[in-house]
C-alpha positions as protocol buffer text, in pm:
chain_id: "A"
residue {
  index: 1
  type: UNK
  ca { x: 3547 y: -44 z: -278 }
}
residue {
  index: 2
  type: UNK
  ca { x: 3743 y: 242 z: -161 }
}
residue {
  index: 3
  type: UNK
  ca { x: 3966 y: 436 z: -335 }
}
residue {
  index: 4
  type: UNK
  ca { x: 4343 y: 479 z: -237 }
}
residue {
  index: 5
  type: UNK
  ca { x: 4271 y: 852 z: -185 }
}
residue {
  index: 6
  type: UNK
  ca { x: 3950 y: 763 z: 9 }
}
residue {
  index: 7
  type: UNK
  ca { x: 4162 y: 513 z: 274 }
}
residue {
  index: 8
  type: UNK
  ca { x: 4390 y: 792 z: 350 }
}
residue {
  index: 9
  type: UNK
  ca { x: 4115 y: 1062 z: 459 }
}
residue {
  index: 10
  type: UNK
  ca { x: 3942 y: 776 z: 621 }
}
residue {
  index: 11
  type: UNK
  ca { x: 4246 y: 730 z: 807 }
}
residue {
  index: 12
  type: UNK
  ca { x: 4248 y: 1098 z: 935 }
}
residue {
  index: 13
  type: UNK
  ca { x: 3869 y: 1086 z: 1001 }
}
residue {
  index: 14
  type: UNK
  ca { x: 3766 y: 832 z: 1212 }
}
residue {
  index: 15
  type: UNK
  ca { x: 3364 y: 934 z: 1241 }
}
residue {
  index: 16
  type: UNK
  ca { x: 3364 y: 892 z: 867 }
}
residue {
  index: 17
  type: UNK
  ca { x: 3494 y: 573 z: 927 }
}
residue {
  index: 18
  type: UNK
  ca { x: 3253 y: 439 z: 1191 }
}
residue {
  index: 19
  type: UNK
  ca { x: 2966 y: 567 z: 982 }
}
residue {
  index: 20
  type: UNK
  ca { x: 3111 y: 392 z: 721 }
}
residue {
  index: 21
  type: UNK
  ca { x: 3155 y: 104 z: 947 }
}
residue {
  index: 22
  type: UNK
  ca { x: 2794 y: 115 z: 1064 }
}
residue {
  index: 23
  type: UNK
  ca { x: 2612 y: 147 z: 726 }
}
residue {
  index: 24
  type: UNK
  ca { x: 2832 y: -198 z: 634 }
}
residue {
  index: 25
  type: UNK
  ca { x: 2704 y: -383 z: 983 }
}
residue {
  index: 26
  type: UNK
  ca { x: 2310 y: -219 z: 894 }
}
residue {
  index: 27
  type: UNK
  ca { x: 2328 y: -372 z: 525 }
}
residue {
  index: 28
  type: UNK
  ca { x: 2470 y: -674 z: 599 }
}
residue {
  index: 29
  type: UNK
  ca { x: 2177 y: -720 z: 910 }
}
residue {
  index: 30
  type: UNK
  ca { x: 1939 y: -620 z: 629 }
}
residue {
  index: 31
  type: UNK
  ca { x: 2045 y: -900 z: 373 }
}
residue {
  index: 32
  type: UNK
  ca { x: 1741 y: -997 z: 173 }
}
residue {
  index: 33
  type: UNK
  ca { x: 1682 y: -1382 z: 303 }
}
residue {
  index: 34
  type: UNK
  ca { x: 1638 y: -1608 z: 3 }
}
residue {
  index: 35
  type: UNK
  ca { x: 1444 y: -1903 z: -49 }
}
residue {
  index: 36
  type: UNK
  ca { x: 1570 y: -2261 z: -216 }
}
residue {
  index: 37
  type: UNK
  ca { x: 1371 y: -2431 z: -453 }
}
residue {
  index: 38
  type: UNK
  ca { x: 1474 y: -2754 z: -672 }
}
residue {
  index: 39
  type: UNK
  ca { x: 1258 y: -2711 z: -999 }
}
residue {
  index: 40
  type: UNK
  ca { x: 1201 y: -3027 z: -1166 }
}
residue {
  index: 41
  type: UNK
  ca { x: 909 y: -3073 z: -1426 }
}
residue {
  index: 42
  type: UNK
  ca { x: 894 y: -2712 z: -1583 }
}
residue {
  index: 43
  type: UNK
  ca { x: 1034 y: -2736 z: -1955 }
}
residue {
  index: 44
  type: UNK
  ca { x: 732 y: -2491 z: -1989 }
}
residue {
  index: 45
  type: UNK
  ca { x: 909 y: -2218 z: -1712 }
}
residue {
  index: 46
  type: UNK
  ca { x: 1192 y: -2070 z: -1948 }
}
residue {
  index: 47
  type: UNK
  ca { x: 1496 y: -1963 z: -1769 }
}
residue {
  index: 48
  type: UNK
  ca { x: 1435 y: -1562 z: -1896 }
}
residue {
  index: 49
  type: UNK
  ca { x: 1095 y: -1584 z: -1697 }
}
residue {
  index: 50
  type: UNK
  ca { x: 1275 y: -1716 z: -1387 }
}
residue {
  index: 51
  type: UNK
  ca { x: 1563 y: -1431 z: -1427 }
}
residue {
  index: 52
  type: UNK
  ca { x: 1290 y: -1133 z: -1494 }
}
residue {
  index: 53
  type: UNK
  ca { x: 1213 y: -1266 z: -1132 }
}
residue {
  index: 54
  type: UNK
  ca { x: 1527 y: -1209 z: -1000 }
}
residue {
  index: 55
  type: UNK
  ca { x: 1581 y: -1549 z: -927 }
}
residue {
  index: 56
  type: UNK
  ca { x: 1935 y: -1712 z: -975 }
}
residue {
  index: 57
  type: UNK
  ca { x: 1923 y: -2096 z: -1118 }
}
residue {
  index: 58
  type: UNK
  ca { x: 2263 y: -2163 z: -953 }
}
residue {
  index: 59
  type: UNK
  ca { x: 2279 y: -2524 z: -1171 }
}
residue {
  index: 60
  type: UNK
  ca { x: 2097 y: -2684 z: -1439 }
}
residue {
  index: 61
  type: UNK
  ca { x: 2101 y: -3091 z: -1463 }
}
residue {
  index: 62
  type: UNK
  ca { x: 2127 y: -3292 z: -1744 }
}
residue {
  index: 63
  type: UNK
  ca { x: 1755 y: -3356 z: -1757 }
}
residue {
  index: 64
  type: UNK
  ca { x: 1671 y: -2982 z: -1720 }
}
residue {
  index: 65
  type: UNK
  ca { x: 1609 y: -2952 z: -1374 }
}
residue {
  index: 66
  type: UNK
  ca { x: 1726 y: -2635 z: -1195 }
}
residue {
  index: 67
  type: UNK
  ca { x: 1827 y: -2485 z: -871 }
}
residue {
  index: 68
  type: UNK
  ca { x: 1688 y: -2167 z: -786 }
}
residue {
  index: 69
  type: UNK
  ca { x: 1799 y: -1898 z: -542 }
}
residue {
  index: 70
  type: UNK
  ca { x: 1452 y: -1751 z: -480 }
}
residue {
  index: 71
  type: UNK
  ca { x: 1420 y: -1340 z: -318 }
}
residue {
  index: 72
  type: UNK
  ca { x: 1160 y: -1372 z: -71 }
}
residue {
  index: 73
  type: UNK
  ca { x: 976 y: -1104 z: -195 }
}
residue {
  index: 74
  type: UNK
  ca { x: 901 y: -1274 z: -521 }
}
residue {
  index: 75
  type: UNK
  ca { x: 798 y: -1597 z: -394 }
}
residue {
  index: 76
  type: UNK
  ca { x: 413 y: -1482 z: -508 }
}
residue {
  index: 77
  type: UNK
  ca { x: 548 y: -1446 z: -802 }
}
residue {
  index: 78
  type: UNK
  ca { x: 718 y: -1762 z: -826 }
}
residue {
  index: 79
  type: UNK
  ca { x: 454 y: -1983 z: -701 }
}
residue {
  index: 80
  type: UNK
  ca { x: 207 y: -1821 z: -953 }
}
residue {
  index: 81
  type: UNK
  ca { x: 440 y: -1966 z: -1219 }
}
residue {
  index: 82
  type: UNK
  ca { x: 491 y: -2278 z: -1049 }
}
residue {
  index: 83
  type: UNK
  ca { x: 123 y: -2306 z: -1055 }
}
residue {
  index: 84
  type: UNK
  ca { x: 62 y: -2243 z: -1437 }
}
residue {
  index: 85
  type: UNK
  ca { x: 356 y: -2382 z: -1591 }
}
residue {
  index: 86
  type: UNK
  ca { x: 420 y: -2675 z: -1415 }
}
residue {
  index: 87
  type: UNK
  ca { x: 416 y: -2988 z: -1542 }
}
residue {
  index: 88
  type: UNK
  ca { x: 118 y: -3177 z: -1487 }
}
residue {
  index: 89
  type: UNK
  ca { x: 179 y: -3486 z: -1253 }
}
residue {
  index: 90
  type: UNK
  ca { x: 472 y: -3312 z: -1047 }
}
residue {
  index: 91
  type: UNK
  ca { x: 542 y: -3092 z: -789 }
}
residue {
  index: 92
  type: UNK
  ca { x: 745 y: -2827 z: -642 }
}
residue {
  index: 93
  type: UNK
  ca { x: 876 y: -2749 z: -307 }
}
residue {
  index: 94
  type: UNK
  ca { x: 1019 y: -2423 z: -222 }
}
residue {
  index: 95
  type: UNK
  ca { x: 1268 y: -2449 z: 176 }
}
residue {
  index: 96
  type: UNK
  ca { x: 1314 y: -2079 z: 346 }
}
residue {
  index: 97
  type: UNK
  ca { x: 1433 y: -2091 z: 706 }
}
residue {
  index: 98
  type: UNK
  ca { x: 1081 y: -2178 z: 867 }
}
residue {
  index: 99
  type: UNK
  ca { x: 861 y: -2290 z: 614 }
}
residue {
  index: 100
  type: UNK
  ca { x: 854 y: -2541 z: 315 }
}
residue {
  index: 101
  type: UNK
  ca { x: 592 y: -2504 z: 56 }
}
residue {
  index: 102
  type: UNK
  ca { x: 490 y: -2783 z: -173 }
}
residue {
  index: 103
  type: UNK
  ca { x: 295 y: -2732 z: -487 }
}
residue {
  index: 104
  type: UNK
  ca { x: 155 y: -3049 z: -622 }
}
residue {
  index: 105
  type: UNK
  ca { x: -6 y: -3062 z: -982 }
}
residue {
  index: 106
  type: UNK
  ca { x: -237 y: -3333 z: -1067 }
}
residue {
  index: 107
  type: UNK
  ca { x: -246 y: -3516 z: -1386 }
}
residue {
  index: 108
  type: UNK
  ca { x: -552 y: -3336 z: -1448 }
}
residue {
  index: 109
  type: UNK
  ca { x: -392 y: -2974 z: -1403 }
}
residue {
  index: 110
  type: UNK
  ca { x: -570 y: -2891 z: -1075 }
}
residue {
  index: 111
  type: UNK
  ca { x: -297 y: -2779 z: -789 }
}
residue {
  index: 112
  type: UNK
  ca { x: -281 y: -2805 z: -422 }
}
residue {
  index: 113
  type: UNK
  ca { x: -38 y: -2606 z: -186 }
}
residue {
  index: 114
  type: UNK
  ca { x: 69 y: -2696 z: 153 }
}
residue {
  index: 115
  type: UNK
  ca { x: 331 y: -2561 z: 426 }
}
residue {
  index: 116
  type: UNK
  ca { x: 474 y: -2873 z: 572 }
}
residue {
  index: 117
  type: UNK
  ca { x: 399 y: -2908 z: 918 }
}
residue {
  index: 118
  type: UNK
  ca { x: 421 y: -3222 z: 1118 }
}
residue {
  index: 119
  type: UNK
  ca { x: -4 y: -3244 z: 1125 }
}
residue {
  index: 120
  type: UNK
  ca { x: 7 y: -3265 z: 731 }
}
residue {
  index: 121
  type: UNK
  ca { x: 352 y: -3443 z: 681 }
}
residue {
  index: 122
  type: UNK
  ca { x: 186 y: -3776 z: 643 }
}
residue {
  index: 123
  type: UNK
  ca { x: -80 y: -3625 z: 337 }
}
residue {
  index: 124
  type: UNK
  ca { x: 252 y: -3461 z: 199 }
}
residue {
  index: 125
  type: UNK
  ca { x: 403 y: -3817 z: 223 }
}
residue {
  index: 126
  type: UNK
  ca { x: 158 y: -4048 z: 73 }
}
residue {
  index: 127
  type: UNK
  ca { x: 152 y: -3762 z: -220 }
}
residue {
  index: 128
  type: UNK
  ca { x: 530 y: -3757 z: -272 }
}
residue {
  index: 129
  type: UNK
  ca { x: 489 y: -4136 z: -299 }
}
residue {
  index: 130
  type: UNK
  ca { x: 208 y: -4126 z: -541 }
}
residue {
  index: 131
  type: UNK
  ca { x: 368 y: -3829 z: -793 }
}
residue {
  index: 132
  type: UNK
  ca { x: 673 y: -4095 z: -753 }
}
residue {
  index: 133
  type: UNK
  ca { x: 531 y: -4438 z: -811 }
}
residue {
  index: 134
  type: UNK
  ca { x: 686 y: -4552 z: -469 }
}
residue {
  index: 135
  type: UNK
  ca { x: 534 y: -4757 z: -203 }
}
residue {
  index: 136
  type: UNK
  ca { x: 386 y: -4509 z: 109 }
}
residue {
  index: 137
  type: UNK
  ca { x: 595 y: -4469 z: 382 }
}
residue {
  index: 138
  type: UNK
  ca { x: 920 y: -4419 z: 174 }
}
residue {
  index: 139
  type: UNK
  ca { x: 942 y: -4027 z: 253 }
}
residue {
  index: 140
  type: UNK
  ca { x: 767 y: -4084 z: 594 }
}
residue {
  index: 141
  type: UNK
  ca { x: 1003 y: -3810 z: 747 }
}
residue {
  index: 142
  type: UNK
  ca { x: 905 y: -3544 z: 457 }
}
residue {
  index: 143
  type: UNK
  ca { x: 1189 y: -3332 z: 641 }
}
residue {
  index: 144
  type: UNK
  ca { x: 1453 y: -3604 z: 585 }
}
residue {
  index: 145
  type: UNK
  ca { x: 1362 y: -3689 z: 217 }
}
residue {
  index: 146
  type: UNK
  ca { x: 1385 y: -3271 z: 143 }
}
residue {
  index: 147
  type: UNK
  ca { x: 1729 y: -3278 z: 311 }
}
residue {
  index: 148
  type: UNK
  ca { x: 1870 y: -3600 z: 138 }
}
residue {
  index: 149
  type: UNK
  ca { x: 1893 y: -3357 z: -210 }
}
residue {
  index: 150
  type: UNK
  ca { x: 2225 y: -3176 z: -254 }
}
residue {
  index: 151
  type: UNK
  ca { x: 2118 y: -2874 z: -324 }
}
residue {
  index: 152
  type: UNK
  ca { x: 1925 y: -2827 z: 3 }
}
residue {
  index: 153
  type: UNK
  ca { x: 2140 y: -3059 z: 263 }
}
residue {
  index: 154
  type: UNK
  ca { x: 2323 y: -2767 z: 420 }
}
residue {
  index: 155
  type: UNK
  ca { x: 2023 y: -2559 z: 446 }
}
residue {
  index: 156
  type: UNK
  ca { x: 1770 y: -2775 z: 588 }
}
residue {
  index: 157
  type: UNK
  ca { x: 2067 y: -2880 z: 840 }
}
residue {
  index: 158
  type: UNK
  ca { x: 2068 y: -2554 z: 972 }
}
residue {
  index: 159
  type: UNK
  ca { x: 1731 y: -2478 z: 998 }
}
residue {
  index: 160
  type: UNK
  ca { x: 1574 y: -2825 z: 1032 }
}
residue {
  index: 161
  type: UNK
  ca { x: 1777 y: -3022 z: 1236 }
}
residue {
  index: 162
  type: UNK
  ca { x: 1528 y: -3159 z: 1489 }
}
residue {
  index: 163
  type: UNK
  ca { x: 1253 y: -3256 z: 1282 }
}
residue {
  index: 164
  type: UNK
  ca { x: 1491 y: -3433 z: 1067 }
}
residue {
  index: 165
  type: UNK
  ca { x: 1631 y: -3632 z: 1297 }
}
residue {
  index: 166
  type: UNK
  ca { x: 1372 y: -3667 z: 1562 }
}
residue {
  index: 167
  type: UNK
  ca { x: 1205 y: -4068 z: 1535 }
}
residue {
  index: 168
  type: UNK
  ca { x: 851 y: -4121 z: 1413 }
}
């Protein structure tokens, strides 16, 4: 924020001012992207190890289960965590603006990752169902089911638009 002072010898000095102007346009180009993540099945993940990440739990539910602004640089991080604390017999996806991870763990502890693609939607499907006790088929559009949730509607709108909507 500028100072009164400041303003008026900005006012005077109008290269200060378009440097100014042009560090403001560089950071704001540079904005660290972020990744959304709805973590359910992690009463083992405590929110301090989460926040020594740098990640932001922008709501908590009733039942514990939280929303996480993710940096993209600690999504290694993150899905290390995922990995070891999760609880067995759910899973975790994780939406940036081209990719969506899942993390399944297995009632017997082992995990599997996947990026969604269209080639592996069905597997990612018939596993959703499963974790879920629904019948297959219910999540056939993996891309739809992701975007039905709150939390990532907006986002997956803007980024996913076609593959949600497109017909199967």
């Amino acid at each position: 924020m500028l100072q009164s002072m400041e303003y008026i010898d900005l006012a005077h000095d109008s290269d200060q001012l378009i440097r100014i102007a042009k560090k403001w346009q560089n950071a704001k180009m540079t904005h660290m992207p972020y990744l959304l993540s709805y973590l359910m099945g992690a009463r083992e993940i405590k929110d301090s190890e989460l926040e020594s990440l740098g990640i932001e739990i922008k709501n908590t539910t009733e039942d514990g289960d939280r929303m996480l602004v993710i940096p993209s640089e600690k999504l290694p991080s993150h899905i290390e965590l995922v990995k070891s604390k999760l609880t067995n017999g759910f899973w975790n996806e994780i939406v940036r603006e081209k990719e969506i991870t899942f993390i399944f763990k297995f009632k017997d502890g082992h995990t599997k990752e996947y990026e969604l693609s269209p080639e592996n939607e069905q597997e990612i499907d018939n596993l959703c169902a499963e974790f879920n006790n629904e019948p297959p088929n219910k999540t056939a559009n993996v891309y739809k089911y992701i975007s039905d949730n709150k939390f990532y509607n907006d986002f997956m709108m803007e980024h996913y638009t076609d593959l949600i909507n497109r017909k199967l």
